[in-house]
N, C-alpha and C positions, 0 to 999 in steps of 0.2 A: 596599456603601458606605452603601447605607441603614440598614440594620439598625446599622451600627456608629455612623455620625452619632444615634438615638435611641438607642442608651445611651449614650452621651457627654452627652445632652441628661437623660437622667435620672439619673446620675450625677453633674452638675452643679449639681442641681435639689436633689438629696439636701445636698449639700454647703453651697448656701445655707439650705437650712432650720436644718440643724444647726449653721452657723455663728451663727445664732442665740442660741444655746444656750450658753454659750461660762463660766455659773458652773461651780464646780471646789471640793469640800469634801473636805480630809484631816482625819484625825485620825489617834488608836491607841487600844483598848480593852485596861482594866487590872483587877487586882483590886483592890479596898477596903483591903483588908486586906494586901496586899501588890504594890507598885506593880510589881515584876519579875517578877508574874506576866501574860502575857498574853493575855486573850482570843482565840483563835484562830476561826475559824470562825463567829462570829457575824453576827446579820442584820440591816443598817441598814435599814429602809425609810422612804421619803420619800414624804412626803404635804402638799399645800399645806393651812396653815392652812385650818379651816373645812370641809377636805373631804375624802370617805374614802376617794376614787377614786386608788388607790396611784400616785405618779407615776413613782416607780425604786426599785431597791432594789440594795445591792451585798453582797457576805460580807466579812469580815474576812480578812489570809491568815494564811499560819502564824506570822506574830508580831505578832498585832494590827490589823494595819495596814486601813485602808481609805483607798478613793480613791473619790469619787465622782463625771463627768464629768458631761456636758448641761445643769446647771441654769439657769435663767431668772433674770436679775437685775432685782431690784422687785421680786421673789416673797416672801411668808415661807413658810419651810415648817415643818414638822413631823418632826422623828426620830424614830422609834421603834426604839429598839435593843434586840433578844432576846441572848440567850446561855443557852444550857441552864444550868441549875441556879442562875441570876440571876437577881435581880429586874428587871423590866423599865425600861428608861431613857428615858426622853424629855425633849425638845430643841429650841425653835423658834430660828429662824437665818435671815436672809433678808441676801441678798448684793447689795451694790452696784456700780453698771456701772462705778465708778470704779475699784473692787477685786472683781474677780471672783471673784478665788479667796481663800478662808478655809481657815485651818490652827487645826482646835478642841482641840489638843494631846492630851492626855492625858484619856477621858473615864472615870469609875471608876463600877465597876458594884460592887454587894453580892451578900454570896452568898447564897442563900435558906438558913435555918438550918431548916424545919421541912419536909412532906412537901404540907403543904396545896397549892392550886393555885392559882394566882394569875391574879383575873380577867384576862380580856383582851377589851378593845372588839373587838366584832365587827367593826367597819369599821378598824381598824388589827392583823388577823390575818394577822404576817410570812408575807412570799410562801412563806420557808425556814425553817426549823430544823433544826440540826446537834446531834444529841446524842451521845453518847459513839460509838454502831456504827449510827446509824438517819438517812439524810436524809431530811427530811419536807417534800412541795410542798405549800403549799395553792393547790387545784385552782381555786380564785377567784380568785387574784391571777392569771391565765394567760388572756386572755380568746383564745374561739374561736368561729366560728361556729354558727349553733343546731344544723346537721345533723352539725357535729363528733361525731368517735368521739374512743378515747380514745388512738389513735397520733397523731391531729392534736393533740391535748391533749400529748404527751408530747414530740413536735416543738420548743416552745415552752419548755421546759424545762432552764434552762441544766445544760450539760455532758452532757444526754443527746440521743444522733445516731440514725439511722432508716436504713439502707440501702436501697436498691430495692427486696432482699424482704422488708423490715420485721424485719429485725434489730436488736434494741437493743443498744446500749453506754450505761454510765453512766460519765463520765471517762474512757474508756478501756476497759474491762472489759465483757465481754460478759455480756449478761442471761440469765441460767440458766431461771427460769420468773417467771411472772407469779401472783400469788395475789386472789383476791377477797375481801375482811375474812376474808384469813388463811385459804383454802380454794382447793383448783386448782377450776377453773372449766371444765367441758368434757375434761375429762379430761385438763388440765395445759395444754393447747396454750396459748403463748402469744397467736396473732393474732387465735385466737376472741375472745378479751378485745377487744384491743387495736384490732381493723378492725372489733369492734359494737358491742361498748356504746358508747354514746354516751358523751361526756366531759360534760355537762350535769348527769350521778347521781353524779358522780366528787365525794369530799371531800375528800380525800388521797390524795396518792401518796408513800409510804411505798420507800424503798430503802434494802436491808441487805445484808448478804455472804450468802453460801451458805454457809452452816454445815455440810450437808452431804457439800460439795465439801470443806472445808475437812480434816471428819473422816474423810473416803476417803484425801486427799493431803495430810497433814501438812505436807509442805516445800512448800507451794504460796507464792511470795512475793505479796505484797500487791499487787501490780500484776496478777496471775494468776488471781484469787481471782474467780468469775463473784458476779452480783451479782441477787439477788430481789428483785422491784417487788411491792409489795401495794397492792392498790386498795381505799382503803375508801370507801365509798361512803355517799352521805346517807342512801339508808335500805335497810334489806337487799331482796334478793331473794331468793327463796324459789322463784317460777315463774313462766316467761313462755315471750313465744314473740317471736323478732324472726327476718328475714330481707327480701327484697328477691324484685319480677316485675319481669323486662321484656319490651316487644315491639317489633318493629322493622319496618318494612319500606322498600322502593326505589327506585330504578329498576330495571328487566331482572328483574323477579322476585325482587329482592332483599330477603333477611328476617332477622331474628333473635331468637328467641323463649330465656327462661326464667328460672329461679325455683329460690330455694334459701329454705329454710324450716327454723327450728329450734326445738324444744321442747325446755323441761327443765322440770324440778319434783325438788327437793331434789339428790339425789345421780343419778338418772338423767337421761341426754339423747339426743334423737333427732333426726338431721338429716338430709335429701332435698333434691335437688337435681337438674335435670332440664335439658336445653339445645337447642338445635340452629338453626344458621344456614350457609350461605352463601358468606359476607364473609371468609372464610380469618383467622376468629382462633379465640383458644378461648372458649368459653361463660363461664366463669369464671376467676381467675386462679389459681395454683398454689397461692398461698398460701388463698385457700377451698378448693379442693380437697383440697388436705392435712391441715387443719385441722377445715373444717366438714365435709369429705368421708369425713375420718377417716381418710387414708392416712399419716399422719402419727404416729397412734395405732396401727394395725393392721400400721406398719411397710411401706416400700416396699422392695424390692430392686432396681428399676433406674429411672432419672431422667435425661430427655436434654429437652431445653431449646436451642430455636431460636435465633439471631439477631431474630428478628420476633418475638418472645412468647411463640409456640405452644413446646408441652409434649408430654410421656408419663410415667407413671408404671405401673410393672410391664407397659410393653408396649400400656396404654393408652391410647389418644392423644383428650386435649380440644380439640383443635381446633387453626388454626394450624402445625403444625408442618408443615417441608416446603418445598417451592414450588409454583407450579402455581395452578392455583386449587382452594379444598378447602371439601365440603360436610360438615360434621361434625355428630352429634349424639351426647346419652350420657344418661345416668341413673342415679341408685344413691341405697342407704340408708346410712347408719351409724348405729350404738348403741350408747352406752358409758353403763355404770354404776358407782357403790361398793358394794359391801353391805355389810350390818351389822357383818362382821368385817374388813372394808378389803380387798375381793377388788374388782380392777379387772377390768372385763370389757370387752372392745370388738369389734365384729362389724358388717363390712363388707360389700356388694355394688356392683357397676359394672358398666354395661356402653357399648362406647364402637363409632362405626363410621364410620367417615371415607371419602370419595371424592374420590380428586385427578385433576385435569384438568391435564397439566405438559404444555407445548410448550420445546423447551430448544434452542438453537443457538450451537454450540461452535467456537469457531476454535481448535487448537492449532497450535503452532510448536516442531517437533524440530529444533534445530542438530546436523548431525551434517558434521563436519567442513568441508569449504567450503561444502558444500550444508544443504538443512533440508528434512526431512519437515512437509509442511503438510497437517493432517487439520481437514474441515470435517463438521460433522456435525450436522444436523437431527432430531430426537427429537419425538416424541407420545405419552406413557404416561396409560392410565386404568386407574390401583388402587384397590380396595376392600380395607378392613380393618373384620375385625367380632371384639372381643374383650370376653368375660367374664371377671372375676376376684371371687373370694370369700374372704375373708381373716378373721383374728380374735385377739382377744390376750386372756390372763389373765394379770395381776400380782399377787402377793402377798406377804406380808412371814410365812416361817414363822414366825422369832422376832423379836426387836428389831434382832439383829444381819445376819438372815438374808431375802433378799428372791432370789424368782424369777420369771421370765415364760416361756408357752409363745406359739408364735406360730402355728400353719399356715395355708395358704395356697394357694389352686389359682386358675389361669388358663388359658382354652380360647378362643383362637382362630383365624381362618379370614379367607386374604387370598386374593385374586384380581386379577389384573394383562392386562391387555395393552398391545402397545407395538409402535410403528412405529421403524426408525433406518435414515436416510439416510446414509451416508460417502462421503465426496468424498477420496481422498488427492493431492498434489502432489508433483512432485519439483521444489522449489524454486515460485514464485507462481504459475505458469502452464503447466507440465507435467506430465497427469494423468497417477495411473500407475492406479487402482483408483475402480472406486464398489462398494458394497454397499448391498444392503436383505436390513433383516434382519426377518423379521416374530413376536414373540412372545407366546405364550399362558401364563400359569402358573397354577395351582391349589395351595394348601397350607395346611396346618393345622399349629399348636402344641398340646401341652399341657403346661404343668407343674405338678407339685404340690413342695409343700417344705414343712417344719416346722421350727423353731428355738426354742429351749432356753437358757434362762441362769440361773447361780445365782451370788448375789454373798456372800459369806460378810466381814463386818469382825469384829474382834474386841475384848477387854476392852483389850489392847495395842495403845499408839496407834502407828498405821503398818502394822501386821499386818491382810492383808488376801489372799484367795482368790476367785478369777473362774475360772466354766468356760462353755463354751459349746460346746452342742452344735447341727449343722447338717445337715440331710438334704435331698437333694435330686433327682428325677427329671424328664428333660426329651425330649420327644420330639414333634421338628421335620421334619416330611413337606414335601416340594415336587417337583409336577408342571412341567418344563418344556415344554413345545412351542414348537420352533421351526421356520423357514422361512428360509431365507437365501440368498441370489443375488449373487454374487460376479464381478465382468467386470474382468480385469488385459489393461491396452492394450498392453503392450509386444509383449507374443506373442499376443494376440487370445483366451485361453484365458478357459473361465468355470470356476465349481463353486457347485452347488447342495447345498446339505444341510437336509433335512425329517427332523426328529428329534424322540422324546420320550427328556429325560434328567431321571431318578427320582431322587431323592434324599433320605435318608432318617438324620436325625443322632439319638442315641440319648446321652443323659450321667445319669448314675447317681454322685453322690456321699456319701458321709460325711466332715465334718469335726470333728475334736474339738480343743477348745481349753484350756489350765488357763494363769492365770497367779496367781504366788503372791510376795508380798513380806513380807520379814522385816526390821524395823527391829534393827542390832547396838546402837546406842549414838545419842547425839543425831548423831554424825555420820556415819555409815556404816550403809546401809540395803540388804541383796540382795534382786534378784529375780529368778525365773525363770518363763521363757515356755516351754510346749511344746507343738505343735501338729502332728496328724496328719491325712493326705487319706487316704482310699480312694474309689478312681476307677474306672471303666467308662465310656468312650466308643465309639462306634462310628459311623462315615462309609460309609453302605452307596450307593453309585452304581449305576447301572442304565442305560444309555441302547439306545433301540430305533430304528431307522430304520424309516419306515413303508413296508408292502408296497404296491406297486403293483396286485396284482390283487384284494385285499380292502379297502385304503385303511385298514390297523389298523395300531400301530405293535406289529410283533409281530417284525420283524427282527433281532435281538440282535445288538449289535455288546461281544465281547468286552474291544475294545484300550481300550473306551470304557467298561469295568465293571471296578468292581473293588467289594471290601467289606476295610474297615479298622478290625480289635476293637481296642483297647488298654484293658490294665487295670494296677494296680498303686498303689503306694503312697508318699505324699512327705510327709518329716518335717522339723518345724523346731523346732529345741530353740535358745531365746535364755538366757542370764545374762549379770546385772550389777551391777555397784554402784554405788552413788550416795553420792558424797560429796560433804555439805557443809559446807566448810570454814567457809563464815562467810556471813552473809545474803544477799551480793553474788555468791557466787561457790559453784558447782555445776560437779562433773566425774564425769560415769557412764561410764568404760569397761566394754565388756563383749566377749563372743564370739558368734560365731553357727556352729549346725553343721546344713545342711543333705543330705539324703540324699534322692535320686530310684532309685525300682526300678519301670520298665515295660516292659511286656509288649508287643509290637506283631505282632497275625499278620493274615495277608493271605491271599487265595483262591489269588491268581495267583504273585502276586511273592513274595520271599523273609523270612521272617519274619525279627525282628530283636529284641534284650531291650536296652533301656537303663540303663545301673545308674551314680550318679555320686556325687560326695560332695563339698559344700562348706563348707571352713570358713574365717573370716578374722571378724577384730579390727571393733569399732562403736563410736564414741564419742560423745557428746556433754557439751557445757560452755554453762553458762551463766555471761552476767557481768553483774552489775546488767541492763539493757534489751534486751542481745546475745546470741543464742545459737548456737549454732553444733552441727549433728548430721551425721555420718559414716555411712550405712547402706550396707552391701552385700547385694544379692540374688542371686538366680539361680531361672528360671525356664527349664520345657523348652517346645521348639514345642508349636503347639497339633497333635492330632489332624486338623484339617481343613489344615495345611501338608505334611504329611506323606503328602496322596491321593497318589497318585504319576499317577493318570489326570487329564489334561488335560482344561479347562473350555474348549469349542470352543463355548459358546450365540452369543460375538462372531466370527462369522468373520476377522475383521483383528487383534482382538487376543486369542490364545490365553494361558490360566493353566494354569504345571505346577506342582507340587509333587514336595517333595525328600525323599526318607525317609534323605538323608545329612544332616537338619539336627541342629545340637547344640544341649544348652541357650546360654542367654545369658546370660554375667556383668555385673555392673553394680557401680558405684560410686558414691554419691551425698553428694557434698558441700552442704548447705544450708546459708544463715547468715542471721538477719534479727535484722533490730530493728526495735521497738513502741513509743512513748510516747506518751500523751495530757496535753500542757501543759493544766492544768486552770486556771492561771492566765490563759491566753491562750487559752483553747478553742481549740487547737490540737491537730491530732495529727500523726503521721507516721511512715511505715512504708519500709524499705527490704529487701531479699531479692537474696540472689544464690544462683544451684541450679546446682553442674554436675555433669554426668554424664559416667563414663568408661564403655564397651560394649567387650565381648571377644565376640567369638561373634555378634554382632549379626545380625540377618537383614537384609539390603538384597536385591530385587529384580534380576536378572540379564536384559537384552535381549535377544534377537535382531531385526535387524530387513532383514526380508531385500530383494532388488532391488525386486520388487512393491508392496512396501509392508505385507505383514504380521508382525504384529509376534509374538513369544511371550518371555514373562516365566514367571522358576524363582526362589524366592527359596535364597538363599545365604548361607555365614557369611563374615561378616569382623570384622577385627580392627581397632581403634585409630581407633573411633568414638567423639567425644568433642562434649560441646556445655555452652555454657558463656551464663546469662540473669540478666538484672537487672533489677527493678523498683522504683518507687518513688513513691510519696505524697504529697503534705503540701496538709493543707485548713485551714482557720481558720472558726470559727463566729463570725458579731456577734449579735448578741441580745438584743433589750429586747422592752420591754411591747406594742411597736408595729409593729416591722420584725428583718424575719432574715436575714441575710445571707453566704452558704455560698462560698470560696471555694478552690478547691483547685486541683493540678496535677501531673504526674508521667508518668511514661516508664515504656517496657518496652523492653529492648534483648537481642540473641541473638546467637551466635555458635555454628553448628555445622558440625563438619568430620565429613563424609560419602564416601563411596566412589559414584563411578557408572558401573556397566560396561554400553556396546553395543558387539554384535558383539564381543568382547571385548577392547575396548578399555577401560583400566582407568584411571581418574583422579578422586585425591583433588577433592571439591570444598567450599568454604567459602561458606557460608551465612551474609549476615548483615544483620540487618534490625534499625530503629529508630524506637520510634513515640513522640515525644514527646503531652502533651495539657493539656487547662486547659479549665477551665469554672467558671460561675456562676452563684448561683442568688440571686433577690431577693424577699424578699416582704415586703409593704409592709402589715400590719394584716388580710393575707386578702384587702386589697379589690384589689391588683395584684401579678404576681406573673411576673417574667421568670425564663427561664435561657437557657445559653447554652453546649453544648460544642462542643470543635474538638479534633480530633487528623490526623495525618498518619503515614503507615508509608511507610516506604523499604526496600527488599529488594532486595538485589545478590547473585548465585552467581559466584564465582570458579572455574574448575578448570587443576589440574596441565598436565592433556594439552591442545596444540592443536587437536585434535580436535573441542575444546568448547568456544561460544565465553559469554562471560561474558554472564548477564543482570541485567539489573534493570527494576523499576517502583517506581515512584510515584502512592501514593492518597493522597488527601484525603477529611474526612468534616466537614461541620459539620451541627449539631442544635440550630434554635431553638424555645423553647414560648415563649406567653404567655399569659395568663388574665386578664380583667377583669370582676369582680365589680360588675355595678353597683345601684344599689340599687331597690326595688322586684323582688326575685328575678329577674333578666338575667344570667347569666353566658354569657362568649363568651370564644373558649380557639380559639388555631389551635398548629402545629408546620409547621415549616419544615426540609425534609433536604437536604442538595447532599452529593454525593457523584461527585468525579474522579478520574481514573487517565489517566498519562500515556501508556496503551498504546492506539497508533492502529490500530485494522483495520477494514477497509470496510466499512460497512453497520452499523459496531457505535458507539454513542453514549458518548462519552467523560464527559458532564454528566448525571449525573441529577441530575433536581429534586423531590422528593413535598411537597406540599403540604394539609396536609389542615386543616380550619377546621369549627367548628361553636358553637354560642349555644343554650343551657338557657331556659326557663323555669320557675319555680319558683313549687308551689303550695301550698299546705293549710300547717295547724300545722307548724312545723320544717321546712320544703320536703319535705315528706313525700313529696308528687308532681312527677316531675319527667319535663318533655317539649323532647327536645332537635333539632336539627336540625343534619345535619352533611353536608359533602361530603369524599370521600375522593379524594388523589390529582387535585385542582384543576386543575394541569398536562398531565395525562394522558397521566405518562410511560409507563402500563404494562407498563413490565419490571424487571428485576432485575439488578442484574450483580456478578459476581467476576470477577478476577484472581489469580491466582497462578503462583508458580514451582513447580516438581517436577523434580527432577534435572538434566536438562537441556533443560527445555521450560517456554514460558510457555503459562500455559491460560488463555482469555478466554471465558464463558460468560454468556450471557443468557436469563433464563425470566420466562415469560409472569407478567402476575399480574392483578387486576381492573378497574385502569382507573381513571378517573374514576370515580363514581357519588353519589349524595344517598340520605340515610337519615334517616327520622321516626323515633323513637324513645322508649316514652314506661315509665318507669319508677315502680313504687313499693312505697316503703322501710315496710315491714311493722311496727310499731310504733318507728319513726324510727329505727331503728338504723341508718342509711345512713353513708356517708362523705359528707366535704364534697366540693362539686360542684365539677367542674372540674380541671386538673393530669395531671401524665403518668400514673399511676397510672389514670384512669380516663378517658383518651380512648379513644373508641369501645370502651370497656369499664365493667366498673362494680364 
């Protein structure tokens, strides 16, 4: 109630200042020379008499017209109106409280007849200019703070928006690359730009279409068309070095140290970066690491990304990622250069190694007909992960037409785990039927190498265009298990022990080759053809040894518990289609797709098997003006590792079989969305609907016997279907002073699933609904609220009485605020509450995380900055989820740090820092 009462009390506050404000100037802009012609896009700015400090400024729309709100009455002010290829107009105007609002009708511009340049006062230089294909900000009229970069520069910038991971859109359109006075910078990466340079060298910010996107995809409609940001800058750069140290330490030994550092000079750049703390986040954020780290350039092949912040890339993990509490540290180089003939070269090393400390305590609840399996279960895991990866890229352009890149890439490494689990089973709240303690030890090693290949060929004919891509790849994943297990079932007083080492040993060997080739018939009908082949090798080799009692080795071999499983073989995808466009609005590509699987599958023990299938069916997609609408069908076979057919017994309670009766699985995928950015109303809004029909589908098969143990097989069925919608809509305010971001939108589901225990069979419906809304205020830099809230509701339905219906209910709200005060003080807290309607003993249904911390700021540009913060105020110290899964709700809670206070003192290595303060860089930087 509080939090809602002070922004009611600032929203109030806003509304009387601005009700202030309350002059109002229309007119319309015409030509000279012909009054029916009208000015489009041109830039009014407003300046009071006498002074150059721009006060607003507004565009013309597309027929002239301008409106201009907020003005002050008693003021005189000053016009100055641009229009490309006109001479400049200016206009003093000063509005009285009697008549607030002025209509300056008709105002006529002349058209420049010669090529000269026509001066313009330095202190009346339009914030815009709109020329025929080029918008141009000047970087002066946008004021930012001194340690601003050039993302917070570009924040401020009407119609251009910034996503959490600093994705740009201009109007609507996504930003292809960033150029620096017309050159990639770091070897193209946008963010490097964008999260260093400072916005203080920034002249111009310069946005055009992609010319190149443009000339690859002809039919691309203008709403579709990505769009290139050039930054010209006051004065060039030629070489430097900017990056960012920091160090931190706590209470309980808590620390967090490091330092990214980059050099360039001319067309070479080299960037290091080094970390290690703690405090379970990552050292840096993904977006440096991909960019200044160079994974970005050198290409990643796998990217998993937390709830909490934490990351991995190729298997890497920065810190963060996970639960538990985790000590992470890492290091590496990147280097990318051009040479004399435009040979892009980039060349990576990493090396990352993490230590998690997880305590986890899990309530499940199985309905199983009147009664409910109740499994409680205590957990203690401590894993170490220690991984190398080396990687590297060369692009180059054979001819004009003709451009390719090689990439390889190796990663080596080595995890080690052990782990304590407690299990408590119930038959119904308070009738035990099982406990186990299971004790495990593992040991294992990865390595894989890969290389990948691509040639893009365009040609003289516009629309005619050839893409191949080649991909190779070998992987080979080793894991030691040891375990210890002790198993007590009270019904019949029996126990069973099992002390085992099970081996295991995964093997994948691929080639993929890819061509896709498009041929333009006529302006309206364009084919093309996609075909794509695997050659595969996998192998699942099992091993498990029970240890001998008179030498304590585990040297016993138990066969029922070994098995080795080769498959090889080969899987083709041949696509055609065509693309017809009828008229600018309106786009229809039907095409076919024919796929063929042939494998091989042999076995030591069991019975070898060859799978050979063939699919083919109809794909379409339509575009209509905003809406588009795509038809795919696929088909894919099980994996290799569903197909062990020996039984994964490391959990004594719950046993995994695999089925060598699985078939592939068919799919059907209908998508449909619409995109618009109201560039009038800085507006956007997105809506999607995805459903999917499954034939073959794999769902999981129960047994769950008197005892309480359980074993799962998965299994095909038929007449799986799920059907999801999502949707958007945000609005941008925007002036010289304050920005004000307001948006809201839902995700809703609906899927019909199968769930068999004991063999009992019954359809179930799944359907959950998460409305949301949030706001974001910033008030000149110097105050700066937001504010989300969503809610998910999740209800399971099923056929059979057998099962009875579930549901829960969460809530999540997230407040920040930042107060910049003056004298370098910024202080910045976040406020979490997160509820769920599901009550079980001992388990807290309210979290609270509180965390709060205050910068000081020192040297030229707050170069130095030393902050203080506490995490976790409240000192909820845990975590929790809920969820449904078949016909069980699962309640889990894991440890996390607690409370704790952190000094922290940072500095930004020739100022290139970001501004201080905001979600982006709480207890990060």
């Amino acid at each position: 109630m509080k939090k809602i009462t002070l922004l009611l009390f600032f929203l109030l506050l806003s509304c009387v200042l601005f009700a202030q404000k309350n002059g109002v100037l229309t007119g319309s802009l015409v030509d000279s020379a012909n009054h029916k012609v009208t000015l489009d896009y041109a830039t009014i700015s407003v300046f009071k008499v006498g002074d150059t400090v721009l006060t607003t400024y507004k565009l013309s729309d597309d027929k002239g017209v301008f409106v201009i709100n907020g003005l002050q009455t008693g003021i005189k002010y000053r016009l100055v109106i641009n229009a490309w290829q006109y001479h400049i107009l200016r206009k003093e105007i000063m509005l009285e409280a009697s008549s607030p609002k002025a209509d300056l009708g008709k105002l006529i511009l002349s058209e420049k007849t010669n090529n000269l340049q026509e001066i313009v006062i330095k202190g009346e230089r339009p914030p815009i200019i709109v020329r025929k294909d080029t918008i141009e900000f000047n970087a002066e009229s946008f004021k930012t703070l001194p340690s601003a970069v050039v993302e917070d520069l570009l924040k401020k910038l009407p119609g251009v928006s910034l996503d959490d991971d600093g994705n740009i859109r201009v109007n609507g359109k996504s930003v292809s690359k960033i150029l620096v006075d017309g050159k990639e910078f770091f070897g193209g990466d946008q963010q490097i730009a964008t999260k260093n340079l400072p916005a203080n060298i920034i002249d111009k910010v310069q946005v055009m279409d992609d010319q190149e996107a443009k000339r690859a995809d002809p039919d691309l409609v203008a709403a579709d068309v990505p769009q290139v940001i050039n930054l010209k800058l006051k004065r060039a750069i030629k070489q430097g070095m900017f990056g960012k140290l920091y160090g931190g330490g706590g209470s309980g030994e808590l620390f967090e140290t490091g330092g990214i550092l980059n050099i360039f000079r001319d067309t070479a750049q080299v960037s290091v970066l080094g970390y290690g703390n703690n405090i379970n986040k990552p050292g840096f954020s993904m977006s440096d690491i991909q960019r200044i780290g160079g994974f970005s350039r050198g290409g990643s092949s796998s990217i998993m990304v937390s709830s909490s912040g934490g990351f991995s890339l190729d298997n890497v993990s920065f810190g963060g990622l996970g639960s538990g509490v985790q000590t992470s540290a890492g290091g590496g180089a990147n280097f990318n250069t051009v040479t004399k003939k435009g040979v892009k070269i980039n060349a990576r090393y990493f090396y990352g190694q993490t230590s998690d400390l997880i305590t986890r305590e899990t309530n499940e609840d199985q309905k199983l007909g009147q009664g409910s399996l109740i499994t409680r279960n205590s957990s203690i895991q401590d894993n170490r992960n220690y991984i190398h990866t080396i990687s590297g890229k060369i692009d180059f352009k054979i001819d004009s037409l003709t451009s390719m890149f090689i990439s390889p890439s190796i990663t080596l490494g080595t995890k080690k785990g052990n782990g304590l689990d407690l299990k408590n089973s119930y038959r119904g709240s308070d009738n035990k039927i099982n406990d186990a303690e299971n004790n495990t030890l593992s040991n294992g090693s990865n390595t894989d190498y890969s290389v990948s290949a691509n040639l893009y060929k365009s040609f003289k004919k516009r629309g005619r265009s050839f893409n191949s891509t080649l991909n190779i790849s070998k992987r080979d994943n080793g894991n030691d298990n040891f375990n210890t297990s002790v198993v007590n079932f009270y019904d019949d007083g029996t126990s069973r022990k099992v002390d085992q080492l099970r081996g295991n040993e995964v093997r994948n060997f691929g080639i993929s080759l890819s061509a896709n080739y498009s041929e333009p018939i006529n302006k309206v009908l364009s084919l093309s053809f996609v075909a794509r082949s695997n050659y595969l090798e996998n192998e699942n080799a099992l091993a498990t040894f029970y240890k001998n009692p008179l030498n304590q080795s585990f040297d016993v071999a138990v066969p029922s518990l070994s098995e080795t499983v080769r498959q090889t073989g080969v899987k083709n995808n041949l696509t055609s289609s065509l693309k017809l466009r009828l008229n600018k609005d309106l786009d229809i590509n039907p095409g076919v797709v024919l796929n063929t699987i042939t494998l091989r599958n042999r076995f030591i023990k069991y019975e070898n098997f060859n799978q050979n299938y063939t699919f083919f069916a109809p794909q379409l997609s339509v575009r209509y003006k905003i809406l588009s609408m795509q038809y795919t069908p696929s088909f894919s076979e099980p994996s290799v590792n569903s197909i062990q057919p020996v039984a994964n017994n490391t959990d004594p309670l719950f046993i995994q079989q695999g089925n060598t009766s699985l078939q592939p699985e068919k799919s059907h995928n209908l998508y449909v969305s619409t995109f618009k950015y109201d560039v009038k109303q800085a507006m956007n809004y997105n809506f999607s609907v995805n459903g999917i029909m499954r034939d073959n589908s794999t769902v999981m098969s129960r047994q769950v016997s008197p005892v309480g143990v359980q074993t799962s097989k998965p299994v095909n069925v038929n007449g799986i279907w799920s059907l999801s919608m999502f949707g958007n809509l945000s609005k941008d305010y925007k002036n010289e002073k304050r920005q004000i971001n307001v948006g809201v939108g839902f995700g809703t589901s609906y899927r019909k699933s199968l769930v068999i225990v004991n063999e009992i069979k019954s359809n179930t419906y799944n359907f959950s609904v998460g409305p949301r809304a949030n706001v974001r205020l910033n008030l000149n830099d110097k105050f700066e609220f937001s504010q989300r809230y969503s809610v998910v509701m999740s209800k399971s339905m099923y056929d059979d009485a057998f099962y009875t219906d579930l549901k829960t209910t969460s809530q999540t709200s997230s407040s920040e605020l930042v107060v910049r005060f003056p004298k370098g003080v910024v202080w910045e807290s976040n406020y979490n509450i997160q509820f769920n309607n599901q009550k079980v003993a001992g388990f807290n249904n309210r979290l609270q995380m509180w965390n709060a911390g205050v910068y000081f700021l020192f040297l030229k540009n707050d170069r130095l900055q030393l902050k203080f913060s506490v995490n976790d105020i409240l000192n909820s110290n845990v975590g929790r989820s809920v969820y449904i899964s078949e016909n069980s709700i699962r309640d889990t809670q894991t440890n996390n740090l607690g409370r704790y206070g952190l000094m922290t003192m940072t500095y930004n290595i020739q100022n290139f820092g970001g501004k201080v303060g905001g979600k982006s860089s709480f207890f990060g930087f």
